[in-house]
Backbone bond lengths (Angstrom), bond angles and torsions (degrees), N, CA, C in turn:
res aa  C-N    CA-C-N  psi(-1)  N-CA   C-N-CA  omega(-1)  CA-C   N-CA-C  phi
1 X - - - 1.464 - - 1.533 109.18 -
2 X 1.614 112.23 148.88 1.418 98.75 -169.10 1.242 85.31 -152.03
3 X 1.664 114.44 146.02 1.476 125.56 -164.50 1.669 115.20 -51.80
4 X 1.728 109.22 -63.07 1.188 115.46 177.55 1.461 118.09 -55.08
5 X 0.989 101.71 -41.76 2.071 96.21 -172.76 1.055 111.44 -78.44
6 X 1.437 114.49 -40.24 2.242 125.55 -167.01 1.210 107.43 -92.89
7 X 1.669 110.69 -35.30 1.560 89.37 -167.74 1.446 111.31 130.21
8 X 1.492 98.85 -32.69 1.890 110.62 -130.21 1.672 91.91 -152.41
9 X 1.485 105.07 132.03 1.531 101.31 175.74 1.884 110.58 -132.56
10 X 0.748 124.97 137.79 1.686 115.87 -167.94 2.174 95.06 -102.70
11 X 1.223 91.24 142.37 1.467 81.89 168.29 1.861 113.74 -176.07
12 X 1.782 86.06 121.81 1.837 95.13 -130.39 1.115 90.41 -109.80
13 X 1.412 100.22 136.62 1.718 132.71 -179.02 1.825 95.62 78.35
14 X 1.159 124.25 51.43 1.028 133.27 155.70 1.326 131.33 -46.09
15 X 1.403 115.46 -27.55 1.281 146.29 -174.87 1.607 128.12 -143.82
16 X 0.948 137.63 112.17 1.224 150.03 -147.00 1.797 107.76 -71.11
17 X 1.051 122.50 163.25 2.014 101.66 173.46 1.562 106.96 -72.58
18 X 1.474 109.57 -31.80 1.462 99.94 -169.06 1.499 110.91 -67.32
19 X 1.489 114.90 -34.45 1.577 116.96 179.56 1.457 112.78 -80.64
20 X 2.048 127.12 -23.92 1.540 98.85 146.06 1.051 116.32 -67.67
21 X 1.282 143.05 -7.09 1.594 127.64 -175.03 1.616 108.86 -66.64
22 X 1.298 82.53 -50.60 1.698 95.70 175.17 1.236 129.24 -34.25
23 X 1.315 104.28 -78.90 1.794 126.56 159.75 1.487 119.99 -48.03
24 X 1.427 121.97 -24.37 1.215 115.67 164.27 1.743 119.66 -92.42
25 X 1.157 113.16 -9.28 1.642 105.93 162.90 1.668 119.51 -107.01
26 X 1.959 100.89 14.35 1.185 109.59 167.49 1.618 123.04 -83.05
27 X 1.730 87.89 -37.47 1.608 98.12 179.58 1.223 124.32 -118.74
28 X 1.171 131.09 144.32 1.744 133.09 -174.37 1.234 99.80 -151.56
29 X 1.229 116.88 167.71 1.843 143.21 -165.63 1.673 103.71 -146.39
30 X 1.790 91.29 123.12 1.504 95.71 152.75 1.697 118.04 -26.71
31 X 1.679 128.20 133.31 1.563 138.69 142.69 1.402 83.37 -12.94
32 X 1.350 104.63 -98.90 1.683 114.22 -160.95 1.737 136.33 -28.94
33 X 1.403 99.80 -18.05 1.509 115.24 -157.86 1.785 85.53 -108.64
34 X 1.580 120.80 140.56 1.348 137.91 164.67 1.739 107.50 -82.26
35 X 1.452 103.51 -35.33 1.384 101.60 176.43 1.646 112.52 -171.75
36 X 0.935 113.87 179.90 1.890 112.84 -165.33 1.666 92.47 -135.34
37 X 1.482 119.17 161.90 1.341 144.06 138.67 1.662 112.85 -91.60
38 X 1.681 105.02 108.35 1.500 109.91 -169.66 1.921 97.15 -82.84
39 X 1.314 99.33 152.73 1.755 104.39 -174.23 2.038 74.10 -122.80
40 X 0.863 97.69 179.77 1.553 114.54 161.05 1.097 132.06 -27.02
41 X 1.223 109.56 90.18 1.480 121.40 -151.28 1.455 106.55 -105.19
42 X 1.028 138.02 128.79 1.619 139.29 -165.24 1.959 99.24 -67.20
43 X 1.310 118.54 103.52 1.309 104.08 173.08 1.583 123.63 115.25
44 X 1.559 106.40 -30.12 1.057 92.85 -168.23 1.803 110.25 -90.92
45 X 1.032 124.72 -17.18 1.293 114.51 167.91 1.767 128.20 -30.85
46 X 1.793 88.04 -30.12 1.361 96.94 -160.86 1.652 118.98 -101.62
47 X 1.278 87.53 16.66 1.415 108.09 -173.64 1.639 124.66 -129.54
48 X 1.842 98.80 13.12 1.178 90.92 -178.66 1.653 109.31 -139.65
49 X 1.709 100.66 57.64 1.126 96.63 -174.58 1.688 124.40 -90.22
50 X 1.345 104.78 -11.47 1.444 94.95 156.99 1.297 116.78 -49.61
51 X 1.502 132.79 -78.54 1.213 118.29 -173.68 1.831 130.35 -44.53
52 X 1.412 95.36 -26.97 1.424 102.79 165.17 1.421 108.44 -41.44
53 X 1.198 106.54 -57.90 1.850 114.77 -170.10 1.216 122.63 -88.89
54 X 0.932 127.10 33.05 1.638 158.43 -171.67 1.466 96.54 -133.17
55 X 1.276 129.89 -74.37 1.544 119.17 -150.16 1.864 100.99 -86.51
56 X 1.673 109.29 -8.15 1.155 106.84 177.14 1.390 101.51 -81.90
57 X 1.234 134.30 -26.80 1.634 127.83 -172.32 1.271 100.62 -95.70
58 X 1.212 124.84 11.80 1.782 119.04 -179.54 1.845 100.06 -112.81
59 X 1.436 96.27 -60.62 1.666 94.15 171.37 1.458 130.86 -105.63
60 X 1.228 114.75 -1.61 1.670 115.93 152.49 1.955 99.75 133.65
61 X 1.063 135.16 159.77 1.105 163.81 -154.23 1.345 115.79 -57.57
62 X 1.729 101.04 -25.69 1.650 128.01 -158.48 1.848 88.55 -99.75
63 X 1.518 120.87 -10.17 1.377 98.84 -172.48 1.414 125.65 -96.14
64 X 1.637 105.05 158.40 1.711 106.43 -160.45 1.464 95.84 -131.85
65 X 1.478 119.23 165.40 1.176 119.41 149.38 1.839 116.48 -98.11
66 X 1.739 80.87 130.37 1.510 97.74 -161.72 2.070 104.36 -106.95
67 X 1.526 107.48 -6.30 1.459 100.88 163.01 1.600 102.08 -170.20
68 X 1.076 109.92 -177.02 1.706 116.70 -171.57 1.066 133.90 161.11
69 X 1.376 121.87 110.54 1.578 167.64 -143.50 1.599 102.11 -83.47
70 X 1.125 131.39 129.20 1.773 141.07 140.53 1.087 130.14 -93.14
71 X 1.687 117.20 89.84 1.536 115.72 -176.24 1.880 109.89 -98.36
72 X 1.228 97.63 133.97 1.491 106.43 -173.38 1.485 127.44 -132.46
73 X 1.455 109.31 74.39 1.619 128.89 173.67 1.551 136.32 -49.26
74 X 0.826 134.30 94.39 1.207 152.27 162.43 1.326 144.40 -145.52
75 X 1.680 103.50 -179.53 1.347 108.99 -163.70 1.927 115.97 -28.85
76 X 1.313 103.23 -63.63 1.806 112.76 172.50 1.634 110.32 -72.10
77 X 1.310 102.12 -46.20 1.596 79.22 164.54 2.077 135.49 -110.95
78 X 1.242 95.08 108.62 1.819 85.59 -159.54 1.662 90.25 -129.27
79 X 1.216 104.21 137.30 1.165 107.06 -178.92 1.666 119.16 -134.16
80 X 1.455 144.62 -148.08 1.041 154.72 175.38 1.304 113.29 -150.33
81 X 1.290 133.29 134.68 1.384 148.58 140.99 1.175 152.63 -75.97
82 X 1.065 142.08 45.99 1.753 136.28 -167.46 1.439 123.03 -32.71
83 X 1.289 113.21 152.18 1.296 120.86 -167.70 1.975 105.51 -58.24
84 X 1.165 102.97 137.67 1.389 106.71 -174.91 1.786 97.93 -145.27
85 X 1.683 93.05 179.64 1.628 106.51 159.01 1.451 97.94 -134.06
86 X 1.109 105.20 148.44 1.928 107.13 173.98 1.494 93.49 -78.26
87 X 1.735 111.70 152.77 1.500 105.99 -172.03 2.028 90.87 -150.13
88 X 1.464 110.20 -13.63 1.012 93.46 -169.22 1.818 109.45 -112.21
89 X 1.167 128.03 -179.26 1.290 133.46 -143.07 1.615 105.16 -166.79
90 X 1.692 97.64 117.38 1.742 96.05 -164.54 1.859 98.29 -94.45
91 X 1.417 112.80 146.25 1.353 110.84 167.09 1.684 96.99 -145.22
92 X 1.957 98.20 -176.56 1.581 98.82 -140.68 1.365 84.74 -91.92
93 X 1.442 132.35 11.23 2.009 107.57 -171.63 1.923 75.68 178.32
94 X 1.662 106.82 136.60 1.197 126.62 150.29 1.341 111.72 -33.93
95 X 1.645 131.28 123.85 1.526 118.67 137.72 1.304 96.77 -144.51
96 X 2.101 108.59 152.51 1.265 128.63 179.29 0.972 132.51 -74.62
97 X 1.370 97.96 77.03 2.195 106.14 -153.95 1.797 73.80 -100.16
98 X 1.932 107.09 141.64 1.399 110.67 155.49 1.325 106.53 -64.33
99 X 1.584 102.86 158.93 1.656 106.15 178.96 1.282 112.09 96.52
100 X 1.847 127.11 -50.90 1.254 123.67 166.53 1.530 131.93 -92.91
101 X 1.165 112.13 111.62 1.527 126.56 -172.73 1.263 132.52 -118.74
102 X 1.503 119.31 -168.36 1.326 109.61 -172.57 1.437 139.87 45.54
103 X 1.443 112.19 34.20 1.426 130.75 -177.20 1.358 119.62 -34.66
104 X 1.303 122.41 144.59 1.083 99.70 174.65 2.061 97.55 -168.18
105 X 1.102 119.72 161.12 1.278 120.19 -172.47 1.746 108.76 -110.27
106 X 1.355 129.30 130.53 1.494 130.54 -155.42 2.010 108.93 -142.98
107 X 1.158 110.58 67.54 1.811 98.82 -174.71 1.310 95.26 94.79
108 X 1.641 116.54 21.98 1.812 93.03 -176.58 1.064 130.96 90.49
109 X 1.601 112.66 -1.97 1.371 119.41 -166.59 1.623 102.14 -128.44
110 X 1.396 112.94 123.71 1.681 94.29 162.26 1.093 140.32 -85.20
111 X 1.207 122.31 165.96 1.678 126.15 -154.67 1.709 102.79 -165.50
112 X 1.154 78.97 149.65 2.078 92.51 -163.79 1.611 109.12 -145.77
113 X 1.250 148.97 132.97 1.361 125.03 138.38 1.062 136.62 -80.48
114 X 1.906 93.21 142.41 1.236 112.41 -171.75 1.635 131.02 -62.09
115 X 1.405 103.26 -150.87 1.735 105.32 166.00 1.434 87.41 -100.98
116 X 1.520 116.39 154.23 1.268 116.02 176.28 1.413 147.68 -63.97
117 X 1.592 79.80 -27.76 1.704 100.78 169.98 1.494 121.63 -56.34
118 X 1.125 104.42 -28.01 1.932 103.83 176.45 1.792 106.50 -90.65
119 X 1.333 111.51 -16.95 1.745 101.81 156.66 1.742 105.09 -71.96
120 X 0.964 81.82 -8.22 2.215 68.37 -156.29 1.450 95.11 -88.44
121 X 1.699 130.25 -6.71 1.204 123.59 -169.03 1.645 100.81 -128.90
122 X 1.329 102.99 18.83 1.369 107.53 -177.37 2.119 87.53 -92.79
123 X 1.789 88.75 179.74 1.090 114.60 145.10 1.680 137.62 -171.20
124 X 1.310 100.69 161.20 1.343 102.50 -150.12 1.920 97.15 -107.17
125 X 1.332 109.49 128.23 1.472 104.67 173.29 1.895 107.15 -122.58
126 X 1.059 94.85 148.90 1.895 112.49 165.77 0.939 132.93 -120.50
127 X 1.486 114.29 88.29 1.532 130.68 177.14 1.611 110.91 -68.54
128 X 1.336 100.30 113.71 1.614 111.37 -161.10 2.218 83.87 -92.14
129 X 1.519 87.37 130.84 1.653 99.33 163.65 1.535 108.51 -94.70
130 X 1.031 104.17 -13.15 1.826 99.11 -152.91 1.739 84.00 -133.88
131 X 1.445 117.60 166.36 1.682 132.09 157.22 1.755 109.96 -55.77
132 X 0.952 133.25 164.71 0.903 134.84 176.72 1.654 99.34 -164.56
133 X 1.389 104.85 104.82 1.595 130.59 -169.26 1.334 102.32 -98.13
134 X 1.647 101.30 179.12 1.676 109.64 174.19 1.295 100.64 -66.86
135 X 1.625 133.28 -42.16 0.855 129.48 -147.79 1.577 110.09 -102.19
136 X 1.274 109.37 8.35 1.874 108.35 -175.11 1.662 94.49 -127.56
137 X 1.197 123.31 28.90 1.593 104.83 147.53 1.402 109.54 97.61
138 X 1.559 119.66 36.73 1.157 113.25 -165.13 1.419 109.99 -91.19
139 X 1.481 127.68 151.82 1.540 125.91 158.22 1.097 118.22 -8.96
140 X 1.313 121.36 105.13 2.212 108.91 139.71 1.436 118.35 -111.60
141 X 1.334 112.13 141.27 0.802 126.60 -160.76 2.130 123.00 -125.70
142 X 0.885 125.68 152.97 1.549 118.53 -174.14 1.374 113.46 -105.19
143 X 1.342 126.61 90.29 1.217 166.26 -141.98 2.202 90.91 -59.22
144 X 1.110 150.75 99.60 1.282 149.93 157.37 2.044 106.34 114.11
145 X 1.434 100.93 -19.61 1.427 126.29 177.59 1.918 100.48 -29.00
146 X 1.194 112.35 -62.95 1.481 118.55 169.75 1.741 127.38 -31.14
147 X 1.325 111.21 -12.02 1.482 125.04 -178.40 1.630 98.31 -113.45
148 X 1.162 124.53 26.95 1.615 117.58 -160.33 2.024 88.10 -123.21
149 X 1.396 118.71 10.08 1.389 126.14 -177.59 1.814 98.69 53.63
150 X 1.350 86.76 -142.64 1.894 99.38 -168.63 1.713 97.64 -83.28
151 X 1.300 95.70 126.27 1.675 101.28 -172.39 1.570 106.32 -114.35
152 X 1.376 113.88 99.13 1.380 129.02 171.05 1.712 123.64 -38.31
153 X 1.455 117.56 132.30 1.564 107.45 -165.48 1.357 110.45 -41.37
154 X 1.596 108.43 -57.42 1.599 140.57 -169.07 2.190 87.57 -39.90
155 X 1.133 120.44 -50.56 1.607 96.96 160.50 1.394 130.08 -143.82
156 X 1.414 73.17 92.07 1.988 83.45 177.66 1.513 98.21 -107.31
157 X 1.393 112.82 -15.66 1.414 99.52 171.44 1.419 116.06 -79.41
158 X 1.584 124.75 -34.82 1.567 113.01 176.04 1.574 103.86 -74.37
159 X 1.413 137.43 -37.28 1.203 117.31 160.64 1.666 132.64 -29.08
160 X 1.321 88.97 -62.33 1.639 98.38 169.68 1.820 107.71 -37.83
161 X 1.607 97.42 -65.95 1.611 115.51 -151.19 1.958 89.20 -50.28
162 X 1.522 124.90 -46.07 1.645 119.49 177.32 1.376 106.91 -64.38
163 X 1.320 122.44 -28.02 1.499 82.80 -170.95 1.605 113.93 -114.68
164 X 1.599 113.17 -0.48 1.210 95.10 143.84 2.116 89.55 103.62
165 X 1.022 135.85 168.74 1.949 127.44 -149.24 1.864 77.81 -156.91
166 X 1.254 73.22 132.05 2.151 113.22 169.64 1.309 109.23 -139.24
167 X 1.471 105.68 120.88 1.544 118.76 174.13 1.474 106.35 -95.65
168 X 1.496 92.88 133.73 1.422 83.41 172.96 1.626 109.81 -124.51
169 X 1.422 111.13 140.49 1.036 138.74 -152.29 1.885 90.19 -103.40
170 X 1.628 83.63 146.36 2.199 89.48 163.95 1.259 101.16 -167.01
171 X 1.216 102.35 158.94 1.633 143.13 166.96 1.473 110.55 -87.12
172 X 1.515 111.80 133.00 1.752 103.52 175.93 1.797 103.35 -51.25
173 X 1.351 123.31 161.05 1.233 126.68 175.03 1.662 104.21 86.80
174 X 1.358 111.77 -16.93 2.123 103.64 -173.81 1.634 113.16 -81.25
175 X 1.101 132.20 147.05 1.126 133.19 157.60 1.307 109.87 -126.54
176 X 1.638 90.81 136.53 1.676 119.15 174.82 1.311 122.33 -101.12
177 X 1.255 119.57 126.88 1.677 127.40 -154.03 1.258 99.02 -92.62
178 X 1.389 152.31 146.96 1.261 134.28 -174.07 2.048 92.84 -146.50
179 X 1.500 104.45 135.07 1.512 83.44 166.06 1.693 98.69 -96.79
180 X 1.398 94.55 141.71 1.732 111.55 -172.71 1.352 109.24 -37.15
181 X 1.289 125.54 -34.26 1.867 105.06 -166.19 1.513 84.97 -100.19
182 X 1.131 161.68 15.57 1.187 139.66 158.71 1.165 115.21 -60.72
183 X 2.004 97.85 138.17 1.343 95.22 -174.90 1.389 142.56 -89.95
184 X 1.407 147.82 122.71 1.047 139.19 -123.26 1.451 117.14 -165.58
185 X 1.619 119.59 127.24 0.889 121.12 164.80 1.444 132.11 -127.76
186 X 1.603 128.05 -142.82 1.587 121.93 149.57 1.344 101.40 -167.76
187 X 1.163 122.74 -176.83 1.512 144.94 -161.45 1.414 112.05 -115.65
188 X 1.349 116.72 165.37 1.245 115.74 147.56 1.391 127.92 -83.29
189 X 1.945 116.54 142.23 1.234 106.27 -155.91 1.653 102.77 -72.57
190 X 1.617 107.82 -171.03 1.430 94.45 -158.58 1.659 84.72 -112.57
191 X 1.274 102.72 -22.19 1.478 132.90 -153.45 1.182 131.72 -122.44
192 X 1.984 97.38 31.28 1.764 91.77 -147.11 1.417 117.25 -50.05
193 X 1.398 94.48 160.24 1.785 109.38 152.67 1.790 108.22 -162.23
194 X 0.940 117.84 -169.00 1.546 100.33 -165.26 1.820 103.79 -90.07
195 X 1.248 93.40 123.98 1.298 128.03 159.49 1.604 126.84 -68.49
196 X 1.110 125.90 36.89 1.808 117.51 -169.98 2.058 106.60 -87.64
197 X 1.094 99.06 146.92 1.484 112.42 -156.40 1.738 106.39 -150.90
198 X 1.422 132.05 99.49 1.079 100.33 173.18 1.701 112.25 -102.23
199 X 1.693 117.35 158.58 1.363 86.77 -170.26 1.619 85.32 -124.69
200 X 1.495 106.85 157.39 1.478 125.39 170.14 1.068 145.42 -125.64
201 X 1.661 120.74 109.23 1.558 110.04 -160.66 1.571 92.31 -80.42
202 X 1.592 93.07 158.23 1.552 114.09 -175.83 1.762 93.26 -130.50
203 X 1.074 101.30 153.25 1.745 106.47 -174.54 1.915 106.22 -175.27
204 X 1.113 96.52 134.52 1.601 113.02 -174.20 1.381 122.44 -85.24
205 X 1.648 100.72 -28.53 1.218 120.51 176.23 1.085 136.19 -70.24
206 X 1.858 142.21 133.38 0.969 129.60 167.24 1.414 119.21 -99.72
207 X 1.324 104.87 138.50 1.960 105.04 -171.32 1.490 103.23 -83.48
208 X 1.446 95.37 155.75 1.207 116.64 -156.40 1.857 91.66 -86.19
209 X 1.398 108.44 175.20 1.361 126.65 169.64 1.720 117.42 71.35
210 X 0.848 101.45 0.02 1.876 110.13 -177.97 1.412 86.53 89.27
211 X 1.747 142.12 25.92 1.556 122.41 130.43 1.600 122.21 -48.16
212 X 0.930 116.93 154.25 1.788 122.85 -158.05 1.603 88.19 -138.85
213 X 1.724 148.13 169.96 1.063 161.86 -154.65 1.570 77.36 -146.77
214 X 1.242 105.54 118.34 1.755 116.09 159.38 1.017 109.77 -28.49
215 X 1.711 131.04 -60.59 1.561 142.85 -165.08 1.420 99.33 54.73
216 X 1.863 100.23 -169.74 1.457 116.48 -145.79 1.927 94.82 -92.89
């Protein structure tokens, strides 16, 4: 799989065990919660510079992580996903910039969608803590789907049906490069065991209007 053509880039042992060790006794989730939107998290900036250097050699020198998610699968918590595109984008305070809409409040944090062009030049990575097998619920994904622009619910299934489903498989330590509008979902595992994944948008861009990107 290769970023520009698929969508999707695999890139294994991304992270060392000692640096998931790290990141995994950095972050945890309520029992109750499947997964969180992290705001400013004491620490973790400083702990995630592999991926730093990954999304800088994929989208250029200028890129940062501007927000980032803790999803955590298992036995009590296992869930399902439907095919989607990520569309929305967290920043630190509402403003009425044209172009950004659909407001909405998420963990405390606001979030709006953008114009599309700054999804389409974003990117999205998944620092796998845990394995992620056929059988524990891993990503699939629609292999070139990311060049298909903003893909309306009404067809995400014939989208899907052209371009055709790639699972992607990991090892604790792998990260998976994702371009942001690719479309993408997962299952429930069949087989749980813990699933932890954190994922990180990376983006080059600065928003216009005195909007700010939540960041790390």
């Amino acid at each position: 799989m290769q970023l520009d053509r698929d969508g999707a880039q695999l890139f294994p042992a991304g992270f060392s065990p000692a640096e998931v060790a790290m990141l995994a006794a950095l972050l945890s989730l309520p029992d109750d919660r499947p997964g969180a939107r992290l705001g400013a998290t004491a620490g973790l900036s400083g702990h995630v510079g592999p991926a730093d250097d990954i999304a800088r050699g994929l989208i250029g020198p200028a890129a940062r992580a501007v927000a980032a998610k803790l999803f955590d699968k298992s036995e009590s918590r296992n869930w399902a996903l439907g095919w989607h595109q990520d569309r929305t984008i967290p920043v630190r305070e509402r403003r009425e910039i044209p172009g950004f809409s659909q407001w909405t409040v998420k963990s405390g944090i606001p979030h709006c969608v953008p114009p599309f062009e700054i999804l389409e030049r974003a990117l999205t990575l998944r620092v796998h803590l845990d394995a992620a097998g056929e059988a524990n619920a891993p990503l699939f994904i629609a292999p070139g789907s990311h060049r298909l622009g903003l893909v309306a619910e009404a067809g995400l299934a014939s989208a899907v049906e052209r371009c055709g489903t790639c699972t992607c498989l990991a090892d604790a330590g792998d990260v998976w490069a994702y371009a942001t509008p690719i479309l993408h979902g997962s299952g429930r595992a069949l087989a749980p065991a813990r699933r932890r994944v954190l994922q990180l948008l990376y983006s080059a861009d600065s928003l216009p209007g005195g909007l700010e990107w939540q960041g790390l």
